[in-house]
C-alpha positions as CSV (number, residue, x, y, z in Angstrom):
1,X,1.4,-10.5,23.7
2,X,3.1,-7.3,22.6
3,X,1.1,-5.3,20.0
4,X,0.7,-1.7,18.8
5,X,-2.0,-0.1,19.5
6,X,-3.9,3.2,18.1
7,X,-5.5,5.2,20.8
8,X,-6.0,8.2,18.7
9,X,-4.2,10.5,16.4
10,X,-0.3,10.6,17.6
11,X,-1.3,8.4,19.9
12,X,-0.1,4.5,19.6
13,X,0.7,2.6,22.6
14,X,3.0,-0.2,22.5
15,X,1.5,-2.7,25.4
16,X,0.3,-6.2,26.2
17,X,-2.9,-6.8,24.8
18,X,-4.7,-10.5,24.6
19,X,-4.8,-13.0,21.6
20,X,-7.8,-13.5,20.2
21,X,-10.1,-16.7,20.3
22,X,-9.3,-19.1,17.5
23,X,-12.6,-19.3,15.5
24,X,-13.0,-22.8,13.8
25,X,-12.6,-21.1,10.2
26,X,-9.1,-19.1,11.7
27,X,-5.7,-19.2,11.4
28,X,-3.2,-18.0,14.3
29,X,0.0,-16.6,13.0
30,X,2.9,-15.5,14.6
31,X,3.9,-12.2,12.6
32,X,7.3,-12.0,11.6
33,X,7.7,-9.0,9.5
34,X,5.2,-6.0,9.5
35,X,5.7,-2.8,7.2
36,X,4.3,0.8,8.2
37,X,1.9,1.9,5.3
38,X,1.5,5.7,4.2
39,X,-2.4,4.5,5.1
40,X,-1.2,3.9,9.1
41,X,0.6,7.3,9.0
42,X,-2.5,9.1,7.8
43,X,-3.9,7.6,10.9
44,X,-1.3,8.5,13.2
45,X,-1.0,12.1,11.6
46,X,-4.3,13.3,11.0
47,X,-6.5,10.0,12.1
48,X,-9.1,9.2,12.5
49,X,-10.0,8.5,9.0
50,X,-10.4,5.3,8.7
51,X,-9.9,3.8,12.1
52,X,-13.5,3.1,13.7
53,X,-13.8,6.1,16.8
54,X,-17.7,6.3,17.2
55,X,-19.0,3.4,16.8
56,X,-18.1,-0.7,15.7
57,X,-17.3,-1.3,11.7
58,X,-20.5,-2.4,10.4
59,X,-18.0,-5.4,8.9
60,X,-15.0,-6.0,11.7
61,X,-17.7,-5.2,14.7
62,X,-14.8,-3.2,16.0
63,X,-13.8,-0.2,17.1
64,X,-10.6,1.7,18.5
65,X,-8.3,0.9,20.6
66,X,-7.0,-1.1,17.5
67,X,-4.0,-2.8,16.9
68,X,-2.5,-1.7,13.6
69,X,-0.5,-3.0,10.9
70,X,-2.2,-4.4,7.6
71,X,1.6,-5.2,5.7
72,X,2.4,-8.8,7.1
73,X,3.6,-12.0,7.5
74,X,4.5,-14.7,9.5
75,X,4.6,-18.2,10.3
76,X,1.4,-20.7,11.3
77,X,0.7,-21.3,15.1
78,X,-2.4,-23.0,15.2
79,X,-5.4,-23.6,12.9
80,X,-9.1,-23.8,13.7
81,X,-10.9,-27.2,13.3
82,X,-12.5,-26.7,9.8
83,X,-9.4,-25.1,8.1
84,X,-7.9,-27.7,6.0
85,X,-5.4,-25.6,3.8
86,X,-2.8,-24.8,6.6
87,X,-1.2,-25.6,9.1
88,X,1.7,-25.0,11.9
89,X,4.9,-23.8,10.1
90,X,3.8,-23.1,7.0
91,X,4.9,-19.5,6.2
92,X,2.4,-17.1,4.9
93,X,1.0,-13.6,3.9
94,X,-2.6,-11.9,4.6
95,X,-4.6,-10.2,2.3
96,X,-6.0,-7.6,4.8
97,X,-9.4,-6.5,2.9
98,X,-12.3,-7.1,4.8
99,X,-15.9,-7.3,2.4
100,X,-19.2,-8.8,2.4
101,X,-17.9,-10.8,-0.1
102,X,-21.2,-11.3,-2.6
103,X,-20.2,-9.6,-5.6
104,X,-17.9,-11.3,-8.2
105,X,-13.6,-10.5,-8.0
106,X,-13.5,-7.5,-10.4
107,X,-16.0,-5.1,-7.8
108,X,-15.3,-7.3,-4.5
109,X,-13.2,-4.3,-3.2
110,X,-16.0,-1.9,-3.3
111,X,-18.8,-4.4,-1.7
112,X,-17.8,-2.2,1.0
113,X,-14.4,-2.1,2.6
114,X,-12.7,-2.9,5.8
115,X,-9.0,-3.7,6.8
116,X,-7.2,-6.0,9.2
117,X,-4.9,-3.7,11.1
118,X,-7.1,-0.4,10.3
119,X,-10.8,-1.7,11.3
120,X,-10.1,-4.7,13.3
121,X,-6.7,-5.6,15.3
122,X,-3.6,-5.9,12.9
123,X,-0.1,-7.4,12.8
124,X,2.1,-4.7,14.5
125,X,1.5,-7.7,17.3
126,X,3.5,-10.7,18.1
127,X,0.3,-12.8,17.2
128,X,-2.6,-12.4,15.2
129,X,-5.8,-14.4,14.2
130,X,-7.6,-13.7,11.0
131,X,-9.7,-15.8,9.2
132,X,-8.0,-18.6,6.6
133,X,-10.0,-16.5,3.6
134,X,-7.2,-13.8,4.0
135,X,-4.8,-16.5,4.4
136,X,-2.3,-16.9,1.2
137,X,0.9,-19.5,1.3
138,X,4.6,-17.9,0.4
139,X,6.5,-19.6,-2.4
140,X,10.0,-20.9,-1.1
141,X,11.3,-18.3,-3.3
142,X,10.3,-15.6,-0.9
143,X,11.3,-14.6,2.3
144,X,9.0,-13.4,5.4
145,X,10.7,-10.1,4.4
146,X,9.3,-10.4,1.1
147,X,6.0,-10.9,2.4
148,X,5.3,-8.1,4.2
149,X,6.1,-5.9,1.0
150,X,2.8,-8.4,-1.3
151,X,0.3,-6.0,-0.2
152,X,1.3,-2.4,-0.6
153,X,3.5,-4.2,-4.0
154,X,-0.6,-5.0,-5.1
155,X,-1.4,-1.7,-4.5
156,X,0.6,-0.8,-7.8
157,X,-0.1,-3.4,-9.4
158,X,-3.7,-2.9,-9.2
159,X,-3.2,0.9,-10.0
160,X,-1.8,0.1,-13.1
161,X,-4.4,-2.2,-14.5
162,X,-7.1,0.6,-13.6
163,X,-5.1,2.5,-16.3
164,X,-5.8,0.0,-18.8
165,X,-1.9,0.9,-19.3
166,X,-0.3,-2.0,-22.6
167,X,3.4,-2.1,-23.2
168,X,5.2,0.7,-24.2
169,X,3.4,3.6,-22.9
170,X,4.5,6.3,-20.8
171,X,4.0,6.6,-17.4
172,X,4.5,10.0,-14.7
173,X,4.1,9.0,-11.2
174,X,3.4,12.0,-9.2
175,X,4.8,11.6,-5.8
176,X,7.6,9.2,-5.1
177,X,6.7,7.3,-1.4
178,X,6.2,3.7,-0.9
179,X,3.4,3.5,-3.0
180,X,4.8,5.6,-5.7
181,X,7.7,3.8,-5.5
182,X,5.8,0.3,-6.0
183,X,4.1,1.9,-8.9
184,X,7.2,2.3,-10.7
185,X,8.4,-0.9,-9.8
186,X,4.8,-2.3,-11.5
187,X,4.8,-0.1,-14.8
188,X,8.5,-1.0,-15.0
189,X,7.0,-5.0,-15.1
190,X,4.3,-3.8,-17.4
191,X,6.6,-2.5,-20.0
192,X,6.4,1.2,-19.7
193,X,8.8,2.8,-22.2
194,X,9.4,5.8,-20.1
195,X,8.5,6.2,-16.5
196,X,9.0,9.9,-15.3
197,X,8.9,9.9,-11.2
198,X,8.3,13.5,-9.6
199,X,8.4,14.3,-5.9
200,X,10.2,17.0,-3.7
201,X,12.9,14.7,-1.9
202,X,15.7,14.2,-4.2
203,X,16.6,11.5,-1.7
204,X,13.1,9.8,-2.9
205,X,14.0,10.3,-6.7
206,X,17.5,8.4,-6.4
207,X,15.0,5.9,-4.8
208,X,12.9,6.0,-7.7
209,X,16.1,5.9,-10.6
210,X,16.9,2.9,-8.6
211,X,13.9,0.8,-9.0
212,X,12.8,1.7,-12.6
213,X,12.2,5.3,-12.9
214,X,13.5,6.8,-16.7
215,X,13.6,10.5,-15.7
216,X,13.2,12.3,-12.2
217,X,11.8,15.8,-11.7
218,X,12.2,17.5,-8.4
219,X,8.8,19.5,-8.6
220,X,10.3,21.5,-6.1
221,X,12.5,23.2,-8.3
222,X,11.3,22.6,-11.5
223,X,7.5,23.3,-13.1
224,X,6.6,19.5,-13.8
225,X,4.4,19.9,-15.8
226,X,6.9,22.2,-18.1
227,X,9.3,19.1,-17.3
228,X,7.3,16.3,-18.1
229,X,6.0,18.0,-21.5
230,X,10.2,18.4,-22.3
231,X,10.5,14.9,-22.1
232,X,6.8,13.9,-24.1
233,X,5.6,16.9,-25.8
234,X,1.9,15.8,-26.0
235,X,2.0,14.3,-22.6
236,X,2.2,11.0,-21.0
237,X,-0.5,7.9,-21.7
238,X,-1.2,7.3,-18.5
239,X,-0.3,10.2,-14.8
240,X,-0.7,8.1,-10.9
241,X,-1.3,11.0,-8.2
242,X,0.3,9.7,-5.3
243,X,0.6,12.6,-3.4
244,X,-2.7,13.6,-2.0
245,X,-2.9,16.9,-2.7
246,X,-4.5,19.7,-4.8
247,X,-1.6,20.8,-6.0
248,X,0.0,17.2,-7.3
249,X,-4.3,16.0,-8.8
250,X,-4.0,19.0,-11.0
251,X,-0.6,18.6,-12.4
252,X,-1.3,14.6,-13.0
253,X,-4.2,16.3,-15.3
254,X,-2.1,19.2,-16.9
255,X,0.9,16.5,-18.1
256,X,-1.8,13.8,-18.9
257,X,-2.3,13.3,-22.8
258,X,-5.8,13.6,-24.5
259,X,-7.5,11.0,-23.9
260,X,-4.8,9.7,-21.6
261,X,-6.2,8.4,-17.8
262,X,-4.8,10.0,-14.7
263,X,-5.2,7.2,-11.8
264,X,-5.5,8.7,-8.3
265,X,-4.4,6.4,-6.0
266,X,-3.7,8.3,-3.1
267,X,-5.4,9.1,0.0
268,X,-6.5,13.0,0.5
269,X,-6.7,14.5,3.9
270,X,-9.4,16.6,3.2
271,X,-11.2,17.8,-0.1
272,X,-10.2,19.3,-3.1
273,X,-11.4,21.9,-5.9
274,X,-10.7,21.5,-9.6
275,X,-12.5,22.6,-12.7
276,X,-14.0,19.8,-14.6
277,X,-13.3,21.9,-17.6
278,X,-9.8,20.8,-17.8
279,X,-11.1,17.2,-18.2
280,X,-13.9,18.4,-20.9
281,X,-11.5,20.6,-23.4
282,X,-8.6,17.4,-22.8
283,X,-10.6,13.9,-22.7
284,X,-8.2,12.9,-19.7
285,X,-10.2,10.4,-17.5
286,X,-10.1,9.8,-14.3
287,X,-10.1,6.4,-12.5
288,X,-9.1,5.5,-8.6
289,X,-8.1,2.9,-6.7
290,X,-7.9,2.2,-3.1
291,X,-7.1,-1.9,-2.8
292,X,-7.0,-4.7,-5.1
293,X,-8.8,-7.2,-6.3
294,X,-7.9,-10.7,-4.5
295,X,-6.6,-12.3,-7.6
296,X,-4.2,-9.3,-8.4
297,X,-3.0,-10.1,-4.5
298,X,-2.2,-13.5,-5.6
299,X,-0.7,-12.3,-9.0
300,X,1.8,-10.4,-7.2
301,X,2.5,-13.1,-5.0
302,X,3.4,-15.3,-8.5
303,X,5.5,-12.4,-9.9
304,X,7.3,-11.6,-7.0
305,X,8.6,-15.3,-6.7
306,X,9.7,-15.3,-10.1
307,X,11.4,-11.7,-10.2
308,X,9.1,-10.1,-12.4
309,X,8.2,-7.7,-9.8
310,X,11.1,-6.9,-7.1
311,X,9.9,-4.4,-4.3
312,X,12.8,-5.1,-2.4
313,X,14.7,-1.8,-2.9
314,X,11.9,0.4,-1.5
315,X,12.8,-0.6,1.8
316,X,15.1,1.8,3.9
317,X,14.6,0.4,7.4
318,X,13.8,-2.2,9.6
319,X,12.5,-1.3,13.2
320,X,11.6,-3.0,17.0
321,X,8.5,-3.3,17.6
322,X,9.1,-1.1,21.1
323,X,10.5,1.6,18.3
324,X,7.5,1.6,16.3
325,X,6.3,5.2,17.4
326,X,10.2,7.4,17.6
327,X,12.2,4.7,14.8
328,X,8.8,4.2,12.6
329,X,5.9,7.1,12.7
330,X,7.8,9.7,13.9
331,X,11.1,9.0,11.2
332,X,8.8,8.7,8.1
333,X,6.7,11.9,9.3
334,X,10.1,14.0,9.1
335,X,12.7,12.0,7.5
336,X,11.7,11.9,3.5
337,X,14.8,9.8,3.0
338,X,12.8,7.2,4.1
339,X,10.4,5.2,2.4
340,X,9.2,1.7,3.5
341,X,10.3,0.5,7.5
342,X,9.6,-3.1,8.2
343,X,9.2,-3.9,12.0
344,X,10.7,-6.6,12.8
345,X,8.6,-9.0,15.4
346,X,10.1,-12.2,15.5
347,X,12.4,-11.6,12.8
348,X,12.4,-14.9,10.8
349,X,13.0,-15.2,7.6
């Protein structure tokens, strides 16, 4: 099968690579739709920082070369012997986490933490195998489009119930990319009265006015922090950092209320400094999240097949797999204009 493969940092190697065995508790899937995550571009960019070099994941047992991708769906192939709840045709979604699975749902994403596509092989492949436990059905209601999008879409969703955030609070969302983006479309579902989107691209803020944002800042251009306080004088309930940087973790803090809860969900490239002090004189907390829990990844599911949540509009291309690297890596490393890419593998709907 075709897949694509990470060698090493700007180095991913469209090629044929084997299918795995089917393991009696597995389900083979035929991917459809795969979407490049700001987590695979860290990879590519600057990697490895997750991506197993030195040694095998103490949980996958694998190591690099890996096949990524960890945004997918597709239709059923074949099912192992024991696996009861699926079988060929049915059209599905994976929940890529990878844990030891003995705590209970609400810390099962810290019981340490692997991912399909980013610690063991991935859906930027024709075919993939992964056990049925990160197996979920797709409602009628949504396409094979659509389910590529449930995962990073649960990224935001969990982000925003780490804020503890209740209807009719104000949001800033500091850094509009895909996950930004999917942040606004989840504190727009959550009843945020206004949701203030900041980022450098003006391209990126239309993107964000379109799919819930209240009030853009081009932090480029503008102090927004100065901005933000025009527009909520004390400061918003509740900042997301999505940009990754020192710059963008301290401004979520500066235009954070007191008391208010600053939720870094990004990933950071390398470490930062701040002084606590700004924290002790405000009250801001700080919370973080890097996945979801498995019942927020069915959640989404629900509230994407009945248009409470609609991801849809982050999406500003859709690729060949044999493009991945020029049309997919290269385009969102230099292109800001873009925001999600879907590679299409087989293409169905």
């Amino acid at each position: 099968m075709k897949a694509a493969v990470w060698y090493g940092k700007k180095d991913i190697r469209v090629e044929e690579r084997f299918i795995a065995q089917l393991g009696q508790n597995d389900v083979k899937i035929n991917v459809a739709w795969a979407g490049i995550c700001g987590s695979d571009l860290h990879e590519y960019s600057h990697g490895p920082i997750q991506i197993p070099v030195d040694k095998e994941d103490p949980l996958t047992g694998n190591q690099a070369p890996l096949t990524m991708g960890h945004e997918f769906a597709g239709i059923v192939e074949e099912v192992g012997e024991n696996v009861t709840k699926y079988k060929k045709g049915d059209r599905v979604t994976v929940n890529p986490g990878v844990t030891y699975g003995v705590k209970d749902d609400s810390i099962d994403i810290y019981d340490g933490y692997a991912a399909i596509g980013l610690h063991t092989d991935g859906g930027f492949a024709e075919t993939v195998v992964v056990n049925e436990k990160h197996v979920y059905n797709l409602p009628h209601s949504l396409t094979l489009e659509d389910g590529a999008l449930i995962e990073p879409m649960a990224v935001g969703v969990q982000a925003i119930k780490e804020a503890n955030f209740r209807i009719g609070q104000t949001v800033a969302i500091v850094g509009a990319g895909p996950i930004g983006l999917l942040t606004i479309v989840a504190a727009k579902a959550a009843g945020a009265s206004k949701i203030i989107a900041m980022d450098l691209s003006d391209t990126r803020l239309e993107k964000a006015k379109e799919v819930g944002a209240t009030h853009v800042i081009n932090s480029g251009n503008l102090d927004p922090v100065s901005e933000v306080k025009k527009i909520e004088p004390d400061g918003v309930d509740a900042s997301f950092e999505v940009a990754g940087v020192e710059p963008t973790f301290k401004q979520a803090v500066q235009m954070t209320k007191a008391r208010g809860t600053v939720t870094v969900i990004s990933i950071f490239a390398k470490p930062i400094s701040f002084n606590p002090m700004s924290l002790t004189t405000s009250g801001v907390k700080i919370t973080s999240t890097f996945a979801y829990e498995p019942i927020t990844f069915q959640q989404t599911i629900d509230m994407m097949a009945n248009g409470q949540l609609k991801p849809q509009g982050i999406v500003t291309g859709r690729i060949e797999l044999d493009d991945i690297v020029e049309a997919g890596f290269e385009a969102l490393s230099n292109d800001k204009s873009q925001a999600k890419i879907l590679v299409g593998i087989s293409k169905e709907k």
